[in-house]
C-alpha positions, 0 to 999 in steps of 0.5 A: 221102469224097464228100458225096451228095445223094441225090434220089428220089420213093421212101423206100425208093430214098432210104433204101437209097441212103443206106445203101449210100453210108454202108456205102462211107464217104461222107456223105449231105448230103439225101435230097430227095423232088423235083426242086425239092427237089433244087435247093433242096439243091444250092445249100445243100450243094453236093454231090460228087455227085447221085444223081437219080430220072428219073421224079418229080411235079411237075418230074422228074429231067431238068428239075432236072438242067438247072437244077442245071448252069445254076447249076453246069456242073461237077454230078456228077450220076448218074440212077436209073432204071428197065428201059425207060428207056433214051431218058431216060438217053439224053436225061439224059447229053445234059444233062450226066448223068455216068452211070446207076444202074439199078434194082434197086440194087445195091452192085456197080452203085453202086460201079461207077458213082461208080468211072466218075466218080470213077476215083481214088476208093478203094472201102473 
């Protein structure tokens, strides 16, 4: 069972991403709305993984990808993102991002995705 901070501007994103972790056995440790509320959350939770929004107010995904790895290099961070986004993913996996998640959000994509970080993880 992982421990995830989930991290996204949007509640629905925050609440369906919450779910489907919940249905695959793990725990949601933060739904943070922001960039700087994720950094906040990382540092009291210490999570096994992060999924992060790209495109938030006030400081987005990026930027607190960055500030979350200075403090820690080994974060498990996974970006969500959207169609037409792909030079952000790009610049996100430059940064440290261990992969993406694209929107629409799916059980499949999820699953497939903390597979690619966690290859000895067991999917129920």
């Amino acid at each position: 069972m992982l421990k995830i901070l989930v991290v996204d501007d949007s509640m629905i994103i925050r609440n369906t991403l919450k779910k489907m972790f919940e249905e695959l056995g793990h725990s949601v440790v933060g739904l943070a709305k922001s960039g700087q509320e994720a950094i906040t959350m990382y540092q009291a939770h210490k999570p096994d993984l992060v999924t992060m929004d790209i495109t938030m107010p006030l400081m987005n995904g990026i930027e607190a990808l960055a500030k979350i790895r200075e403090n820690d290099s080994e974060a498990n961070i996974i970006m969500v993102t959207s169609h037409g986004e792909e030079n952000l993913v790009m610049d996100a996996i430059s940064s440290g991002a261990k992969g993406y998640i694209l929107k629409p959000i799916t059980h499949g994509r999820v699953t497939t995705t903390l597979l690619k970080v966690f290859p000895d993880m067991v999917v129920a």
